[in-house]
N, C-alpha and C positions, 0 to 999 in steps of 0.2 A: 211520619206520624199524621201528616195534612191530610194523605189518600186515605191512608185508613179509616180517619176521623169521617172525611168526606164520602167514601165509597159506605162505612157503616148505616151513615145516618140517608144518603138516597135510597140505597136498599132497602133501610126500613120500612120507606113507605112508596113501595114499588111492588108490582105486580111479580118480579122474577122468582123470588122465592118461593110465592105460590103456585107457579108453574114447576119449581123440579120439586114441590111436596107434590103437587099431582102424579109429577112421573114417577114418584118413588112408589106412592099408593097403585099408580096406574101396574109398573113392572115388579113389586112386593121384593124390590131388590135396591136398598136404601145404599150400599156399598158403592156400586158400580156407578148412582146417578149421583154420589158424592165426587166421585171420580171424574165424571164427565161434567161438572159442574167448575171443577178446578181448574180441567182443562179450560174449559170454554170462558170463563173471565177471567184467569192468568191471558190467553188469546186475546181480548178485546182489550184489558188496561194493557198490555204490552201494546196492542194499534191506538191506543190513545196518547201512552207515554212518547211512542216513535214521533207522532203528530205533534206534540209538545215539542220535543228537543229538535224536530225540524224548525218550526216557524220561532223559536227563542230567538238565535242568533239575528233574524232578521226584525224584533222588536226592540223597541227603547222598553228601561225599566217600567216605565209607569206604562207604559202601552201592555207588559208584562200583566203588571198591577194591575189595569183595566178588564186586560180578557180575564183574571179572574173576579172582579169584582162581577163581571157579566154574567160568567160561568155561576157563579151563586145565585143571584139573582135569579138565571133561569131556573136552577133548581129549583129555588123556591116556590116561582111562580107556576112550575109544571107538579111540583107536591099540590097543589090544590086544586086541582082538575081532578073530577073523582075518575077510579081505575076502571076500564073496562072489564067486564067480564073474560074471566079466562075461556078462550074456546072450548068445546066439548074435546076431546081426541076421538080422534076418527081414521076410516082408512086403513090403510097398509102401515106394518109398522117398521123401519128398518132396525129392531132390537135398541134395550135400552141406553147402549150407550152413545150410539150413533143418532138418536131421536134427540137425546138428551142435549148433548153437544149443538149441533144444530139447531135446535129448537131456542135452545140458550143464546148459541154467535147470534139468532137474526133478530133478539127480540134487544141484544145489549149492542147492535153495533147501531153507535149516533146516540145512545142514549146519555142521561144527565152525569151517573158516574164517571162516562168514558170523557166526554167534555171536561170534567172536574181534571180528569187524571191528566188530560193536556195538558188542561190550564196552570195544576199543579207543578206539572212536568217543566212546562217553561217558564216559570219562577223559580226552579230548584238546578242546585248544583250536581247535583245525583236523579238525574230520571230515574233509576230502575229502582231506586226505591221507593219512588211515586208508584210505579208501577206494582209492585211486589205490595209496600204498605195498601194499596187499592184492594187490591188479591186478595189479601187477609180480612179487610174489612169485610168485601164482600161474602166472602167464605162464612165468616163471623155472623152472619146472617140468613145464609141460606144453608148450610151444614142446621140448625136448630129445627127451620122449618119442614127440611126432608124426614128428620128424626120424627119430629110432633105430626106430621101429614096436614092432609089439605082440611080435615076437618077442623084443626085448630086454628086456621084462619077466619073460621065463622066467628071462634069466638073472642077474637081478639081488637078490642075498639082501633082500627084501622085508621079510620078519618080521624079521630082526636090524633091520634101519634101523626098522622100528615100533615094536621092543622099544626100541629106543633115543631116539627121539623122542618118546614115551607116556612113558620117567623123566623126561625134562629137562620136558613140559609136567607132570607130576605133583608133582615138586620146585620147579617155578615158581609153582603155582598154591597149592601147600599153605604155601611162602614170603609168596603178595601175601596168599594168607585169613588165617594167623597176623598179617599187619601190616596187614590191614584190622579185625583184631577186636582191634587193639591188646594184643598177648601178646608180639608182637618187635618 
């Protein structure tokens, strides 16, 4: 439930979704970049989950505690950085599902969700459902915007939903660090 929650609320105010409503608009084929979508962040929270249940065994619980209170934290603090523009598409194109994939692994791998899902990951008993609940969230977010296309991101107040998603991970994360350094 943590990745879901967590993977939902990064995506919301992240650039990725309006990158596969472009590809969807770009190749007029909403199915296959749905497909290549699921791939590609099932792939990345699976390399963040792996990343998690690596480094767990080698942390104390509150050291646990801490990487995610950090983990939040960055979220937050990178939800309020405004988004760069999405590049034009240009070029040669390798078909949509191979663009799509690709395009998606380089823009999510390092990014805030995949951080969350470690950090998740090495506070939970069950990785793979850090992983999996991630997957869903993020899907839960970009399945909507490939259906709506890239024009409904014009019309959608972007920065208030950021500005608002960046307090609740900044009062979450300043919450779990205060209780991983034993102060609350």
């Amino acid at each position: 439930m943590a990745g879901f929650v967590a993977a939902l609320l990064t995506q919301a105010s992240d650039r990725a979704p309006w990158l596969s409503a472009r590809l969807a608009d770009q190749f007029a084929t909403r199915r296959a970049v749905i497909i290549a979508v699921a791939l590609a962040v099932a792939a990345s929270n699976a390399i963040g989950a792996a990343g998690g249940a690596l480094v767990a065994p080698l942390m104390t619980p509150n050291a646990r505690a801490l990487l995610l209170g950090l983990a939040m934290l960055s979220a937050g603090m990178t939800a309020l950085w405004p988004a760069k523009p999405l590049p034009q598409p240009g070029g040669r194109s390798l078909g949509v599902f191979a663009t799509a994939v690709m395009s998606l692994l380089a823009m999510s791998m390092g990014d805030r969700t995949q951080l969350l899902t470690a950090a998740i990951t090495a506070r939970s008993n069950l990785p793979a459902f850090a992983a999996i609940g991630a997957t869903i969230g993020t899907l839960a977010v970009h399945i909507p915007a490939i259906v709506a296309g890239e024009q409904a991101a014009r019309r959608l107040p972007t920065r208030a939903v950021s500005v608002a998603i960046a307090a609740l991970f900044i009062l979450a994360g300043a919450i779990a660090l205060l209780s991983a350094l034993r102060l609350i």
